[in-house]
MARLO-433969 format. One record per residue (C-alpha): x, y, z; residue in one letter. Coordinates in steps of 0.05 Angstrom, whole numbers, plus 5000, padded with zeros to 4 digits. Example, Ala and Ser with C-alpha at 12.3 -4.5 7.8 and 13.67 -1.06 7.14 Angstrom:
2
524649105156A 527349795143S 
END
This chain:
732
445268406377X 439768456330X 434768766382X 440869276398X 440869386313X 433969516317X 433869956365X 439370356333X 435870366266X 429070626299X 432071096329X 435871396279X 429671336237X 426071806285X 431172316288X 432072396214X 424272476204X 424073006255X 429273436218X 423573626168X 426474016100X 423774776110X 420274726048X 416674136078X 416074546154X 412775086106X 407474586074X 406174256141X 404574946166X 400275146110X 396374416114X 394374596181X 392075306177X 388975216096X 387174466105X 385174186027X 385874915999X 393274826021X 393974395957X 395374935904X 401975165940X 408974935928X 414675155978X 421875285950X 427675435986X 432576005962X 439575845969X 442776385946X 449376626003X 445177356018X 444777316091X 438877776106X 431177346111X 426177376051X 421577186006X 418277165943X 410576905923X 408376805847X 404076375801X 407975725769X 404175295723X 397475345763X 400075365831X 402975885878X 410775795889X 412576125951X 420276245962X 424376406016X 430276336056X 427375836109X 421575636132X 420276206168X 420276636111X 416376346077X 410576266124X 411576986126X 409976966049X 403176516055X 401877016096X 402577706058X 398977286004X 393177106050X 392477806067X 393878226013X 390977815960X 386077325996X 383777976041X 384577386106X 387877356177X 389576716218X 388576936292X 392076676352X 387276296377X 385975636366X 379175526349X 378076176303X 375775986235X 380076166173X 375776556110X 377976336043X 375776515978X 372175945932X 377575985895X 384576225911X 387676785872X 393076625829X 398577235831X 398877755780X 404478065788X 410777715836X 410977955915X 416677975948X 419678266015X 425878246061X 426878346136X 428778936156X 432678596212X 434977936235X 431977866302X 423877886313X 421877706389X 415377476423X 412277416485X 414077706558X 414377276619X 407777516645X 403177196584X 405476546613X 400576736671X 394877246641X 394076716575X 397576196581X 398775746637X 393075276622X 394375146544X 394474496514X 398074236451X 392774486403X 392975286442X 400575266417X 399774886354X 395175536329X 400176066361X 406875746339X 403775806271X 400976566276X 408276646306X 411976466237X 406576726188X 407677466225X 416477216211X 416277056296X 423276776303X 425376946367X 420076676417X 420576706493X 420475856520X 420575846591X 415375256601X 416574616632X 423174926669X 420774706748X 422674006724X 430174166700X 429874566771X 426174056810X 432573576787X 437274066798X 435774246873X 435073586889X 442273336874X 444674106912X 441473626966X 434174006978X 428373496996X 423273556938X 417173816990X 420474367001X 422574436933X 415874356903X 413174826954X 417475366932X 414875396865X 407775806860X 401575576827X 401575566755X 397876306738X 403776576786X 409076136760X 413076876717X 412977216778X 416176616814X 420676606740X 422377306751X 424977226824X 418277606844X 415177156895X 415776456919X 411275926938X 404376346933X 398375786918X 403975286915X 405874666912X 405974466840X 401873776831X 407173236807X 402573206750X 402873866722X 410973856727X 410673276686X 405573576639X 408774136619X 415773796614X 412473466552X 408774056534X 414574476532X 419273856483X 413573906431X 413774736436X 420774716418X 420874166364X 415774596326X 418875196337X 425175056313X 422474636253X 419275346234X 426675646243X 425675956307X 431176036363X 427075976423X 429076366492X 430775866549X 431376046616X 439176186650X 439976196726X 439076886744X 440576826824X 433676556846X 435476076900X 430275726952X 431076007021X 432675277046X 438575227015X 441775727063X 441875187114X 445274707062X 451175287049X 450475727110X 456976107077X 453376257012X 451076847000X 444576856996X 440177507005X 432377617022X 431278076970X 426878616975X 418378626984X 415278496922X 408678866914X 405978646993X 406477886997X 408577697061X 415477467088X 414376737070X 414076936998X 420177286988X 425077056946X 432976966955X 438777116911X 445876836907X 451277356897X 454577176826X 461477206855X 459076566906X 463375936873X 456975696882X 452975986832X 456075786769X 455475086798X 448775206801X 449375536729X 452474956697X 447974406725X 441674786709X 444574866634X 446874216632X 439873856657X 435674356608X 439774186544X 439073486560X 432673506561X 430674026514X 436674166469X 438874956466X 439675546417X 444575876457X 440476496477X 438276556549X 433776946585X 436177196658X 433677766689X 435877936754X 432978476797X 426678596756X 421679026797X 426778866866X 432979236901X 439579036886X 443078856951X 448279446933X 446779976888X 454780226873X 456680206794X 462679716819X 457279176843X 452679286791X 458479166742X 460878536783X 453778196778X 452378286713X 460178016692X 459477406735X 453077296700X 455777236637X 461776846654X 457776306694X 453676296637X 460376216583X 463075666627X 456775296619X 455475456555X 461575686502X 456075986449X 451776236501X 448576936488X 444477346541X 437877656533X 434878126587X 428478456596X 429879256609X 423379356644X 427279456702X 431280026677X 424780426663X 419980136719X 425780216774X 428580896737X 429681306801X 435080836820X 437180516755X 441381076739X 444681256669X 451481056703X 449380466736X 445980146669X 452080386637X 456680036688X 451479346693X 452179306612X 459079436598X 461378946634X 459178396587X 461478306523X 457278726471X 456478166422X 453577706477X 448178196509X 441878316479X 437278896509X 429878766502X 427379546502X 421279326526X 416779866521X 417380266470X 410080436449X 410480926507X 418581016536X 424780846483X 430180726521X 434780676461X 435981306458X 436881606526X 441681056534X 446981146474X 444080586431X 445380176501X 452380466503X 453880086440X 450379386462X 444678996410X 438679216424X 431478976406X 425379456396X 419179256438X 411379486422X 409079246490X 401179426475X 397979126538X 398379026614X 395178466654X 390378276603X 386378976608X 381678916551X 381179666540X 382279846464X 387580186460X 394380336432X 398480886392X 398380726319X 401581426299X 406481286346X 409180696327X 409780796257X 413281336268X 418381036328X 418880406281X 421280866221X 425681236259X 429080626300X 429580276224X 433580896198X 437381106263X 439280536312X 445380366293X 448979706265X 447479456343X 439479466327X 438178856327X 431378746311X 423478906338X 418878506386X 412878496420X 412178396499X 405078426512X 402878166579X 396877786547X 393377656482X 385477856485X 384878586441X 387878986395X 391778416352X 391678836293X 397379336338X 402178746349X 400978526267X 402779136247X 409279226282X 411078566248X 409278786178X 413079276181X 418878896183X 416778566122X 413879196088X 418379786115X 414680316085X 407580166101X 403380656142X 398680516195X 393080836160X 394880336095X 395879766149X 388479966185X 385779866113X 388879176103X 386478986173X 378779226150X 378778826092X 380678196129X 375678246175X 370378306125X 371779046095X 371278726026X 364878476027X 362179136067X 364779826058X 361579966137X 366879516166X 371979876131X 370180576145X 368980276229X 376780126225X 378580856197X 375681186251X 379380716302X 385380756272X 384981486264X 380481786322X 381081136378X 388080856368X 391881496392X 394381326451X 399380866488X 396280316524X 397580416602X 398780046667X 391279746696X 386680006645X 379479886650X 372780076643X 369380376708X 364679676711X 371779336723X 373779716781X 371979756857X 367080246868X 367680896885X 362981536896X 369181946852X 374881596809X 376980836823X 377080546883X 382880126859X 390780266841X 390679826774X 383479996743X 383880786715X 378280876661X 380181476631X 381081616552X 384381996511X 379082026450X 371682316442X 367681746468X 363481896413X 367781626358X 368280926386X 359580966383X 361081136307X 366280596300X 360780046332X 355180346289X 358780276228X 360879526241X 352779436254X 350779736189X 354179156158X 349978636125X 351277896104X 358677846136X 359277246177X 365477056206X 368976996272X 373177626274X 366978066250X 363177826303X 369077966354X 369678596328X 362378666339X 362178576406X 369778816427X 368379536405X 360979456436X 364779326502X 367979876503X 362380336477X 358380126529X 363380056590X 365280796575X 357281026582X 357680716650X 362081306677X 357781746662X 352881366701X 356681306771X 356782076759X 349482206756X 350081766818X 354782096859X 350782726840X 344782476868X 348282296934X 351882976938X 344583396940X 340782836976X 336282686919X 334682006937X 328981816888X 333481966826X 338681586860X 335180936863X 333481046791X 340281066771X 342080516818X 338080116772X 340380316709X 348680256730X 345779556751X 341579496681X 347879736643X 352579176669X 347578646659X 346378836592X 354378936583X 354978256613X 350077916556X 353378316498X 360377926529X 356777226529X 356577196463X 363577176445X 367576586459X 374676986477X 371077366531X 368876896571X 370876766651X 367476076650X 371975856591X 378076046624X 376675696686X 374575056644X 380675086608X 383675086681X 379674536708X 381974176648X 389674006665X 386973666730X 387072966738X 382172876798X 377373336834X 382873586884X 386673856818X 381674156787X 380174586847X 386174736856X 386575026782X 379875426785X 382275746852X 389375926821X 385176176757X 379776566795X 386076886837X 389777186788X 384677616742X 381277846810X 385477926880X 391977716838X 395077576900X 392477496975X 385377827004X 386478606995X 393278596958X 397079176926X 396078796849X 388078706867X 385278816802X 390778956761X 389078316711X 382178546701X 377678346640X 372278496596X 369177786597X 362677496615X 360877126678X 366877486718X 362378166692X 356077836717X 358477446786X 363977966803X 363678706788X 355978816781X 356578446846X 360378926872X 357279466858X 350879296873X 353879186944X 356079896932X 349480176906X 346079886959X 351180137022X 350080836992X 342080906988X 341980567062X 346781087092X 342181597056X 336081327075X 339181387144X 341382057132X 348781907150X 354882037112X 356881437064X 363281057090X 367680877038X 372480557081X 367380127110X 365579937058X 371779757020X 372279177076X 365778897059X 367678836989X 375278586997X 371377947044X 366577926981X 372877866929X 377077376975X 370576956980X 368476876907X 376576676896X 373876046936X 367775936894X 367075366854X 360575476821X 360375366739X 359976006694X 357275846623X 362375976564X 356876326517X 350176466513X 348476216446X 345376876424X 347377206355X 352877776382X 350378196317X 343378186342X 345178306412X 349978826392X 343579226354X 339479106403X 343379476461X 346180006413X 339080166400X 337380166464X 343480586489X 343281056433X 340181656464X 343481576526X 350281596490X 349182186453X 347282516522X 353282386548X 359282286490X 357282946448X 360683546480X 
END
């Protein structure tokens, strides 16, 4: 009896700690991003009955009292004090250093802000395969804390769901093989999510199932503790083929070809009206709030990038009814959130009446509309305000991890204003559904501040932003981020944008679907931009130095189309001495591109496929990591697929080993069918390099992380070097 009282005790003990006060969930968070500096805060909580989020920051007695609603708000304080009066940013990622002053400013005068609205989301399905699928604890730690200073309080949590599925297949009376193989490898583990494809590089290794089941419980503790209502998954229809011999009455559908994979990765649904499926919908609930508790909002998405087995209104409406009510029944406080990708990616056939028809047959309270991509398409408004339904703004700001920069600062200012003054008592708030993190953070701050700080511009935001990164100590850096923001940031970011280096080669264009280089700014202004961030002097810190070498990047892998040309040139009048010579310098360009990447540590190939190698236990693992990691940024998908290339990146070692591999290849096909005085065979040689991309997939040869050499000095060096060659080709 006594053991049992223990027991009892300890465990009530544990639970009561982990229900941390907010102001104490604030202080936690400020420890760990401030460490000893962290000291001079205090954290209050308002308690006041207004129900909208806020905050207030001011000096009390020598220390800085930061106020707000929860602890959301007011990490969203520390953080409008850390950049507005200590002229700092805390990045994403994990292992950036945080610049402080000596001695931290005491307010003059009190700041204070409210939300504009109640609902701010994060993430997209897909960044759980271009950035995150091989993050540990300490990845998360840093980006659950970026996501509450920037007021984050709807994030996306779909890891560590193949376990609740794993159990829940197995009692339908599936044998775990053919479960496991169902699932995908880990980089391809959204698509599988998203009812895209099915057991492509899998099975999963027991290991990583159990992995990311704790992973995912220590996600979800801190984001909640930061008052967040994280997204879990719903059952959306996604069944595994074998269970159609289990219920041969179901039914169960192939649905349609998803970008080329073959048969045996096609994926089945269950029609919503099968008794089955809310089975299936209650035990999946059931095991995933058992084991990781639930905030009532789901995430289900059916038919995203697929066919619908019938296209009428009436089934449309059916599915989408059933979907809920499953979804009621196994959950009474249940709320649905969606992605509407589809509607604009599938427009043709998602027709006005048939999204019309799919949404208005679920409750409007109980249906929230991601508008996913607004930084280029609103649907908001083509749609009636969603025929009445909540609704959620999205800056979407990057596909597949294309490290082009890039995005529409004009724009979204102005969309952000006017969805703020006209969408309607159903807007319910703004998000961000970028397919990867890598470039252009400052886009996806912005659209957060502005919840906090309604009227500020993006030229006022661009200043902020300059000073942060080292604008105060050097007016260079600050003048570099007004001609981004104003000359380079003018555009919506696109579907497979990259540099020329980054795509197969071609005598004219691309020779790949997902790698278009063109921009829609004088090259010459990002040359200015780099320029002025190498005029600076005595400004050391980790985002200068990625600055330094991010806008380099680009300033150099736009010169190289200008390059191919003068190549192609050559080939068109036979002049094959000058085309040797710029043979060499396409191939001098890349290598020299390539050691400008080396230096930073976030555009690195060989880091990504460490951090890979990392979750394996054994040697087998590991490989089997690196090969799912080398996949996905390069074929994607099998040898010569539809999505080859469509996560390219600007990063080192993947520059050096892949692309200037390639076209050297290229280079070299050309001048041989000239020196034989044949016509060049592009077809021939696109099945040279497709072997040559399927093969390094299978490599297993280490890439270092960084060079060790000083990006600043690098970044002079080849700007020096480059500087007559860019004004030969950017000044027109």
């Amino acid at each position: 009896m006594k053991r049992i009282f223990f027991t009892f005790i300890v465990i009530a003990t544990m639970a009561m700690s982990a229900i941390a006060s907010p102001e104490k969930s604030a202080a936690d968070l400020c420890r760990r991003v401030l460490g000893e500096k962290s000291k001079i805060f205090r954290f209050e909580q308002l308690k006041d009955s207004l129900d909208v989020d806020r905050y207030s920051v001011e000096s009390s007695k020598g220390k800085i009292l930061i106020k707000g609603n929860s602890a959301n708000s007011m990490a969203v304080g520390l953080n409008q004090y850390l950049v507005k009066l200590c002229h700092t940013s805390v990045s994403w990622w994990a292992n950036d250093d945080v610049v402080l002053p000596q001695t931290m400013p005491l307010p003059q005068e009190k700041m204070q802000g409210r939300a504009v609205c109640k609902s701010r989301f994060f993430l997209n399905y897909c960044t759980f395969g271009y950035t995150m699928p091989y993050w540990k604890w300490n990845d998360w730690e840093r980006m659950i804390d970026w996501m509450a200073l920037n007021g984050i309080n709807m994030p996306l949590a779909i890891t560590g769901q193949e376990t609740i599925w794993l159990k829940v297949w197995k009692k339908i009376g599936l044998d775990e093989k053919d479960i496991k193989s169902y699932f995908t490898g880990p980089a391809h583990l959204a698509w599988h999510r998203m009812s895209n494809i099915d057991a492509f590089q899998g099975p999963l290794p027991d290991t990583w199932l159990r992995d990311q089941e704790l992973l995912q419980k220590k996600i979800l503790a801190r984001e909640r503790e930061l008052t967040m209502k994280p997204i879990l998954p719903g059952f959306a229809g996604h069944v595994p083929g074998k269970l159609r011999d289990l219920y041969p009455d179901a039914k169960i559908t192939m649905l349609s070809d998803w970008c080329g994979f073959e048969d045996r990765c096609r994926s089945f649904f269950l029609d919503p009206e099968d008794p089955l499926y809310a089975e299936i919908q209650k035990m999946f609930i059931d095991e995933q709030t058992k084991a990781y508790g639930t905030d009532h909002i789901y995430g289900i998405d059916p038919f995203n990038e697929l066919d619908s087995p019938d296209w009428s209104e009436s089934y449309l409406a059916k599915v989408s009814s059933m979907i809920y009510k499953t979804l009621e029944s196994a959950d009474p406080k249940a709320e649905w959130l969606q992605m509407t990708w589809t509607f604009y990616n599938d427009r043709d056939r998602w027709t006005k009446p048939r999204i019309k028809a799919f949404l208005d047959a679920v409750p409007k309270d109980k249906l929230i509309n991601l508008d996913y991509y607004c930084d280029y398409k609103e649907l908001w408004q083509g749609l009636d305000r969603y025929f009445g339904g909540r609704f959620i703004w999205c800056y979407l700001g990057n596909f597949g991890g294309n490290c082009m920069t890039e995005g529409d600062l004009a724009g979204a200012e102005k969309k952000l204003n006017h969805v703020f003054a006209e969408g309607g008592k159903n807007f319910d708030g703004v998000g961000a559904t970028l397919e990867a993190f890598d470039t252009n953070e400052q886009m996806y701050e912005y659209v957060f501040q502005k919840v906090w700080n309604r009227d500020l511009t993006g030229k006022q935001w661009f200043e902020l932003w300059a000073e942060t990164r080292g604008g105060m100590q050097d007016e260079h850096i600050k003048k570099a981020w007004e001609i981004l923001g104003e000359k380079v940031y003018v555009r919506a970011a696109g579907v497979g944008k990259a540099v020329l280096i980054n795509a197969r080669p071609a005598l004219e264009k691309q020779g790949g679907r997902y790698t278009s280089p063109i921009i829609h700014y004088p090259e010459i202004e990002v040359w200015n931009a780099w320029n002025e961030f190498l005029q600076a002097k005595d400004v050391d810190s980790d985002g200068y130095r990625y600055d330094v070498v991010n806008i380099g990047r680009q300033a150099l892998g736009n010169l190289f189309f200008h390059y191919r040309k003068q190549f192609t040139l050559c080939y068109t009048i036979g002049d094959k001495a000058q085309a040797r010579v710029w043979a060499k310098r396409m191939d001098e360009l890349i290598a020299d591109y390539n050691r400008l990447l080396s230096c930073e540590k976030h555009l690195s190939m060989g880091a990504w496929i460490e951090q890979a190698r990392a979750m394996g236990y054994d040697d087998a693992e590991k490989d089997y990591y690196e090969l799912n990691a080398r996949t996905l940024l390069t074929t994607w998908g099998n040898k010569g697929g539809i999505l080859n290339d469509y996560a390219n990146r600007g990063w080192s070692g993947l520059t050096d080993t892949y692309y200037r591999v390639r076209w050297q290849r290229f280079t070299d096909a050309v001048l041989d069918a000239m020196e034989r005085g044949v016509p060049f065979s592009q077809e021939a040689d696109r099945d040279h390099i497709t072997e040559f991309e399927y093969q390094w997939t299978l490599r297993k040869d280490k890439l270092p992380i960084v060079s060790g050499e000083d990006a600043v000095a690098v970044a002079r060096e080849l700007a020096k070097k480059y500087a007559v060659m860019s004004k030969m080709c950017t000044l027109k």
